[in-house]
C-alpha positions as semicolon CSV with decimal commas, in nm:
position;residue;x (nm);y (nm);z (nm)
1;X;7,968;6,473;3,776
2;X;8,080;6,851;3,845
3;X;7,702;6,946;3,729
4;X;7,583;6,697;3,946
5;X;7,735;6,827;4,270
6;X;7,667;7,184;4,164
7;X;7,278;7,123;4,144
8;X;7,326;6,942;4,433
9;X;7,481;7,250;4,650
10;X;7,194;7,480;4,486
11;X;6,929;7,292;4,604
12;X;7,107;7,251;4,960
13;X;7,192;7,621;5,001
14;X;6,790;7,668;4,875
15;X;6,648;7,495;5,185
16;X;6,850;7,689;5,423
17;X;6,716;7,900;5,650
18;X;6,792;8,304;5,597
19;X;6,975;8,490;5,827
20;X;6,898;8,817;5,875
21;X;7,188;9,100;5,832
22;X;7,086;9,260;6,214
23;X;7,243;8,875;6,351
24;X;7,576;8,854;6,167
25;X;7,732;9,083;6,402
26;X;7,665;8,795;6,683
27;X;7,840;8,563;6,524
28;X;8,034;8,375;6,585
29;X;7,936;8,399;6,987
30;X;8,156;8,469;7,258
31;X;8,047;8,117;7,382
32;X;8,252;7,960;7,099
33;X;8,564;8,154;7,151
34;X;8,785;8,073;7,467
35;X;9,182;8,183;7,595
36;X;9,459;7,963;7,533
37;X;9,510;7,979;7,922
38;X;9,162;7,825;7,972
39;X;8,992;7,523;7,960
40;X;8,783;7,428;7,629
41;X;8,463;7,475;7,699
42;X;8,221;7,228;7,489
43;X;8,039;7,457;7,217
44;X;7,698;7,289;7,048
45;X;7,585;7,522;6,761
46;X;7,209;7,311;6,731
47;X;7,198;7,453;7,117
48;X;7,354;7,781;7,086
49;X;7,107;7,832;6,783
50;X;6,791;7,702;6,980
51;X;6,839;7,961;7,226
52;X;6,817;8,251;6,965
53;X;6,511;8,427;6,915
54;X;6,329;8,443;6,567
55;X;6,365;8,728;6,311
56;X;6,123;9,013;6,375
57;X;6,026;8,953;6,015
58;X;5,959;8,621;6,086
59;X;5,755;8,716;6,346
60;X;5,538;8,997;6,165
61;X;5,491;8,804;5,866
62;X;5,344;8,538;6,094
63;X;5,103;8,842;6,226
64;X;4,993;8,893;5,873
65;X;4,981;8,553;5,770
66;X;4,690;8,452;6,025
67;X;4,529;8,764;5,956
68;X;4,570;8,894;6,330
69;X;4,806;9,180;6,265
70;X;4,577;9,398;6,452
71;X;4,586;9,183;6,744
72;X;4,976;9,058;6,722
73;X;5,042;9,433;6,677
74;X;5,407;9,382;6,813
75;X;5,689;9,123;6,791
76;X;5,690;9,051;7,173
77;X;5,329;8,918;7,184
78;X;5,416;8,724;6,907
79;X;5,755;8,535;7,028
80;X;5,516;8,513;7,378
81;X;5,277;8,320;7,206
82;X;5,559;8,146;7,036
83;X;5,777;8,030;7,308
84;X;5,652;7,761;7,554
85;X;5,695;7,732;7,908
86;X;5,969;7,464;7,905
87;X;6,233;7,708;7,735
88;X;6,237;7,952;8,033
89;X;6,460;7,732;8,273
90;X;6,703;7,593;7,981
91;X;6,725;7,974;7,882
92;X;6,816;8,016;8,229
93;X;7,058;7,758;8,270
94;X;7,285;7,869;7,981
95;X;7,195;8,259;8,086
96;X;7,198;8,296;8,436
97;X;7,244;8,680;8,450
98;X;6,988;8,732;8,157
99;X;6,608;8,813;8,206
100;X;6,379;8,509;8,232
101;X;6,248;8,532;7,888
102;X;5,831;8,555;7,879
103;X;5,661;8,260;7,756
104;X;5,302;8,106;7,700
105;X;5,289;7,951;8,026
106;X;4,978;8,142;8,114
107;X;4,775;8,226;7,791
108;X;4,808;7,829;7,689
109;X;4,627;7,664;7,934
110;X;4,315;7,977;7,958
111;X;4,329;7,922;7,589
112;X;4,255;7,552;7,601
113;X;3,953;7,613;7,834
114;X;3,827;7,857;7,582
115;X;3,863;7,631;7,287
116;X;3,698;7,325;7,480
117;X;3,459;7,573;7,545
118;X;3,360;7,639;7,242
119;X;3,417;7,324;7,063
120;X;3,168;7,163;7,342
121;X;2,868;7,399;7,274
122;X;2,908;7,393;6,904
123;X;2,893;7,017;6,922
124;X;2,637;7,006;7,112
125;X;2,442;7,230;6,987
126;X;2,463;7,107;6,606
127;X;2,404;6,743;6,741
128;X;2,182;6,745;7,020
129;X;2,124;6,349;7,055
130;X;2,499;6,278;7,017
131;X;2,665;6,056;7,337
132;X;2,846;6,214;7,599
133;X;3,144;5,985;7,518
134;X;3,141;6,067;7,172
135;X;3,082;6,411;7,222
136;X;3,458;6,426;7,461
137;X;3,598;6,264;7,157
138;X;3,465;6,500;6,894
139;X;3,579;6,768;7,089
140;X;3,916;6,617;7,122
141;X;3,954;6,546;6,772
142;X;3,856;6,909;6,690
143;X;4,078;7,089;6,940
144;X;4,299;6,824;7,083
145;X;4,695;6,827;7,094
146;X;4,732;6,649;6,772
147;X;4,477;6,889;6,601
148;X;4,623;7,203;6,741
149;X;4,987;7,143;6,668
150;X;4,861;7,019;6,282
151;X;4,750;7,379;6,272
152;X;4,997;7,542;6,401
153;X;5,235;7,395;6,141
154;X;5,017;7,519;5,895
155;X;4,990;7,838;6,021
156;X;5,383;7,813;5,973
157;X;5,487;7,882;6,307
158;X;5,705;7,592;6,375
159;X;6,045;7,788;6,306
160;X;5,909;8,051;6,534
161;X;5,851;7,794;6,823
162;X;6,116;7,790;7,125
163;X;6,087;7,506;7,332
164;X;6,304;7,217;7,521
165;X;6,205;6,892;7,513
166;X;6,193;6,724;7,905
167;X;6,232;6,368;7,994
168;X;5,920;6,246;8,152
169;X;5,863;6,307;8,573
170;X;5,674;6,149;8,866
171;X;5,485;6,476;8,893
172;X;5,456;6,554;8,472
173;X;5,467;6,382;8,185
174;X;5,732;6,433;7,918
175;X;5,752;6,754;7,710
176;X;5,783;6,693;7,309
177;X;5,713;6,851;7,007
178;X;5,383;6,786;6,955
179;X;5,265;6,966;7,329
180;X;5,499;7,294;7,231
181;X;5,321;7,335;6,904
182;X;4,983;7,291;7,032
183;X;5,040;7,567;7,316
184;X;5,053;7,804;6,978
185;X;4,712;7,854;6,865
186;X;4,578;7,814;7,225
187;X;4,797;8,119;7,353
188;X;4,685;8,321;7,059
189;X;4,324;8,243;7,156
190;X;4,380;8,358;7,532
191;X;4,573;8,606;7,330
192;X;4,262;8,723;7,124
193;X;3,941;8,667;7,449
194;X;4,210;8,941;7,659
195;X;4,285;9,211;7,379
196;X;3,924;9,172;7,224
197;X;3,681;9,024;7,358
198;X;3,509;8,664;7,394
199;X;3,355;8,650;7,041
200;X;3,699;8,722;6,889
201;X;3,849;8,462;7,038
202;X;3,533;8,198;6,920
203;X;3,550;8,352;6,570
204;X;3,923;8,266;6,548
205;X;3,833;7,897;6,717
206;X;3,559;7,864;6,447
207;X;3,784;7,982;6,163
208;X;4,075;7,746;6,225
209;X;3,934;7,459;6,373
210;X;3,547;7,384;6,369
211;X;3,495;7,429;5,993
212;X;3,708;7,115;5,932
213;X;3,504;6,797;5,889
214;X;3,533;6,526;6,133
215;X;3,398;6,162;6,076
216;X;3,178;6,138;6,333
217;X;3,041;5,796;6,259
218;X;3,372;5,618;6,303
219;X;3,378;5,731;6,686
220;X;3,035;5,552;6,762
221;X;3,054;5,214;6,818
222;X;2,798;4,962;6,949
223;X;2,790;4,644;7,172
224;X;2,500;4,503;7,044
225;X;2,304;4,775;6,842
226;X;1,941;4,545;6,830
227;X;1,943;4,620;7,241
228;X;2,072;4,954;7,230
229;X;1,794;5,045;6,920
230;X;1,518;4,828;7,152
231;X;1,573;5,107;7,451
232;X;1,606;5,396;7,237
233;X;1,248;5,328;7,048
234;X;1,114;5,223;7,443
235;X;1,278;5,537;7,582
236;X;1,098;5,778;7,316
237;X;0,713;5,585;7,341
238;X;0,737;5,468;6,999
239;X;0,621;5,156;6,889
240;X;0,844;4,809;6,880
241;X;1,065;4,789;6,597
242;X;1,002;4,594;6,342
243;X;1,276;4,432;6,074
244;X;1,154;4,357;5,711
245;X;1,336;4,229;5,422
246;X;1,292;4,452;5,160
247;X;1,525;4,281;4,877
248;X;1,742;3,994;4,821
249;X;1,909;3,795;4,557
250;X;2,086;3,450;4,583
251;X;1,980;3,285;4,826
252;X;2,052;2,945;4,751
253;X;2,408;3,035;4,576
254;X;2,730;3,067;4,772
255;X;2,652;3,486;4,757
256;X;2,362;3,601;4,898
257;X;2,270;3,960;4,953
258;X;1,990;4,065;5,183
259;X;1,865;4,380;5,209
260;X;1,678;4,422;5,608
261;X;1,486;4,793;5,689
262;X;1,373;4,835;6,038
263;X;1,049;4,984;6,130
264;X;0,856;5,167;6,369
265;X;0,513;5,175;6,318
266;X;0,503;5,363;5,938
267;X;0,829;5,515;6,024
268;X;1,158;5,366;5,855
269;X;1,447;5,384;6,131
270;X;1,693;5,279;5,976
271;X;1,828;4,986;5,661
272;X;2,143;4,714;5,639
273;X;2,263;4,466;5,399
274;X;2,447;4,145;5,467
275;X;2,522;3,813;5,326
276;X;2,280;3,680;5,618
277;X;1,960;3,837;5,769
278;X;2,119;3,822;6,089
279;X;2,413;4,064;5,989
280;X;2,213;4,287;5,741
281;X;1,943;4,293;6,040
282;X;2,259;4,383;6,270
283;X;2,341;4,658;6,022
284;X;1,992;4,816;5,965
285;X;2,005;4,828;6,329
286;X;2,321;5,025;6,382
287;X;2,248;5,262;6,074
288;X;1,919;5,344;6,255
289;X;2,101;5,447;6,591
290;X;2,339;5,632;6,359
291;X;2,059;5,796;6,203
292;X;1,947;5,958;6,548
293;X;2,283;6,017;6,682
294;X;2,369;6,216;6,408
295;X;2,078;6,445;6,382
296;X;2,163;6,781;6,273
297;X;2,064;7,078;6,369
298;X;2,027;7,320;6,083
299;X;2,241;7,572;6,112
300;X;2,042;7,884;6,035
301;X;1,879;7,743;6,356
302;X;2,212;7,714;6,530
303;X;2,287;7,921;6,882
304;X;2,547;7,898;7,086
305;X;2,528;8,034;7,455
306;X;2,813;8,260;7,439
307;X;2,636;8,434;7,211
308;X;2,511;8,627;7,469
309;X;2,870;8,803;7,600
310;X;2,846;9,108;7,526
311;X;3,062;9,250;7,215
312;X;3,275;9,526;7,362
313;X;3,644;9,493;7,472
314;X;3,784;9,346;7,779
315;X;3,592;9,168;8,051
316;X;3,279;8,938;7,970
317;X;3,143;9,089;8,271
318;X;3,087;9,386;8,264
319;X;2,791;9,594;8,154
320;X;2,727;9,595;7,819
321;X;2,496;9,495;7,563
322;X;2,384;9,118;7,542
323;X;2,368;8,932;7,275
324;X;1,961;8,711;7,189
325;X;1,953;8,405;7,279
326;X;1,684;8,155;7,244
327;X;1,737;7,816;7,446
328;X;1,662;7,504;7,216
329;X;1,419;7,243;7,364
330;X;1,606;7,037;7,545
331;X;1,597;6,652;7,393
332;X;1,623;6,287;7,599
333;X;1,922;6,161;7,751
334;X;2,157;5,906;7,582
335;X;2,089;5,588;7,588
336;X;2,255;5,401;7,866
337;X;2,293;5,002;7,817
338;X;2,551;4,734;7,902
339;X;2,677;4,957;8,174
340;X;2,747;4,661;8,426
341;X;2,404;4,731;8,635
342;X;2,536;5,041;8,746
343;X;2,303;5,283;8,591
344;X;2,014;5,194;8,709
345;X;1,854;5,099;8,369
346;X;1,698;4,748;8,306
347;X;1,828;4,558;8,006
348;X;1,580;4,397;7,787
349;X;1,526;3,997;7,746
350;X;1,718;3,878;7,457
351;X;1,422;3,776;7,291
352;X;1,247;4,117;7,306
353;X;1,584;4,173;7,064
354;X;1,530;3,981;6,810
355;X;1,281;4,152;6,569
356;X;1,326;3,927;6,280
């Protein structure tokens, strides 16, 4: 029993966090201590302890950790980037006479623009035939909230964060955890595009956040794919598809697998499998829209319009050297169907549809 509770105190005291030898003087704070001649004032340590700001080790291993030590050359920068713009007014209101501490309340949201920036023309520029819809969602799922404040807690700055979390307004929407991580790696972007320069700040986008592999095929979903494959074969000049079953096996048992390929001309678009024709003919269909949507650009062919800022420090303006860059033929617009009328685009008859 007595090694029992003294493994269990070793591995308690092991996940606390250290305090550094510069703080122990502070403590405890005059905020816990009061006169016997005076009212008790209430003391909250989780509060008192929120309101502290990180170690400056803590903050320079952060620096080094990231690889921007250059850049985060000093521990201010750092607990800027670090501290969102919902701490300043509860660091006022339990330090009136203290400076309004400096927070990321203006590198977060120029950082944002420059990663949507980015994410958008990579996207686009690696998928050129990929919906506009889907495209908002790729780029959301690559530089979104949720995605930035998974990085930042790998990155390991959520002890360095300072933030309080704000019930929900008519004018705002509530403050929590997740928005006060994600304003991390945008403020260190704005961060990077002021100190260095515009292709500094894409690198760092491109490092952290575009190299990670998003399943693009689960964001595109059809209504009817036949109709939507129909338009897209009218809409390039090619010839009607055709559907042809290629293989199948049990028909007359209670298992039957059919496999249907859709053609255009010579050209196959695209292949399903079903227990019917009608669903493997469904499927073929859908993998053949898939198939265009998901064209790739290869990437030793890959260029990005910002390319052409030039490389030098400070404004993107100025004169300077431009970058080469070669504008890629520009392909046909998405296919627009089922859009109640609106668009302007006439839907085919059902049984233009039905290939099989």
């Amino acid at each position: 029993m007595v090694h029992h509770v003294q493994k269990r105190l070793a591995s308690t005291a092991a996940k606390l966090v250290s305090v550094s030898a510069s703080s122990l003087s502070k403590f405890p704070p005059k905020e816990a201590l009061f006169q016997r001649t005076e009212l008790p004032k209430p003391f909250s340590p989780e509060t008192w302890a929120s309101l502290q700001p990180p170690p400056t080790s803590a903050l320079s291993a952060f620096a080094h950790r990231i690889g921007l030590t250059s850049v985060l050359d000093s521990p201010e920068i750092i607990q800027q980037a670090c501290t969102h713009e919902s701490f300043g007014p509860f660091y006022k209101s339990h330090y009136p006479n203290h400076h309004d501490p400096k927070t990321n309340a203006q590198l977060a949201p120029l950082g944002n623009a420059l990663m949507g920036l980015f994410a958008a023309e990579h996207l686009h520029a690696s998928y050129p035939y990929l919906p506009t819809r889907v495209l908002k969602a790729a780029v959301t799922a690559h530089v979104g909230p949720l995605t930035c404040a998974s990085i930042s807690q790998e990155m390991g700055a959520g002890p360095l964060l300072r933030w309080h979390r704000a019930p929900p307004m008519p004018a705002r929407p509530p403050i929590l955890h997740t928005d006060a991580l994600a304003s991390i790696p945008r403020s260190i972007t704005a961060i990077l595009y002021q100190k260095r320069s515009i292709l500094s700040a894409r690198q760092f986008v491109h490092s952290y956040f575009l190299t990670r592999e998003i399943d693009l095929r689960g964001m595109i979903k059809f209504f009817n794919p036949k109709k939507a494959l129909l338009e897209a074969v009218n809409k390039f000049g090619r010839e009607r598809p055709k559907s042809r079953l290629l293989k199948e096996t049990g028909r007359y048992t209670n298992s039957p697998i059919f496999v249907v390929g859709i053609f255009s001309g010579g050209d196959k678009l695209g292949e399903g499998f079903g227990s019917s024709l009608k669903m493997a003919e469904y499927r073929a269909a859908e993998d053949s829209l898939l198939r265009l949507f998901l064209t790739k650009r290869p990437t030793e062919q890959l260029q990005l319009p910002t390319s052409t800022f030039p490389a030098g420090l400070g404004n993107i303006f100025q004169e300077g050297q431009a970058g080469s860059y070669n504008a890629p033929e520009l392909v046909e617009a998405e296919v627009m169907y089922a859009s109640s009328g609106k668009s302007g685009v006439v839907k085919p008859r059902q049984e233009d549809a039905d290939y099989l």
